[in-house]
C-alpha positions, 0 to 999 in steps of 0.5 A: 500500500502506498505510504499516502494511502495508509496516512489517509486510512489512518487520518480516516479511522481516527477522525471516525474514532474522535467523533464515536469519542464525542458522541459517547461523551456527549451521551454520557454526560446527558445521563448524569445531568438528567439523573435523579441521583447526585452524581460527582466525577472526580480523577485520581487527583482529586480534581472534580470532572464531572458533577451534576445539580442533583448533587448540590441540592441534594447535599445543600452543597454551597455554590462556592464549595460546588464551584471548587475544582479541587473536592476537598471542601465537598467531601468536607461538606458531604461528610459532616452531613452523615452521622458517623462519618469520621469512621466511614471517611479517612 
């Protein structure tokens, strides 16, 4: 196969693989904001990615705190909500 032929057959299955990307993407974040239940997203670093309103009004979770990349001050929040918490959350 020519070397041309083969960048454009991969150029073609990446871009068809970006677009399943976001469509997936897209379906999924359509879930959690639809969702009745709270839903918080964060990574291994604990940096929020995803978070829905259902979260916030169901933990009467402050715009600030919501607001914060970081989720600390949500866990902070969430947890001196729930009666025994300390012994749940270290």
């Amino acid at each position: 196969m020519h070397p041309l032929c083969l960048y454009r057959t991969r150029y073609h299955e990446r871009e068809k693989n970006e677009e399943q990307l976001l469509w997936k993407t897209a379906f999924f974040e359509a879930q959690v904001y639809s969702a009745l239940d709270g839903t918080l997203v964060v990574d291994g670093e604990g940096r929020k990615i995803l978070q829905n309103q259902r979260m916030n009004e169901l933990w009467n979770i402050p715009l600030q705190v919501a607001e914060e990349l970081d989720d600390r001050s949500e866990r902070e929040w969430v947890t001196n909500q729930v009666q025994g918490s300390s012994a749940i959350c270290r």
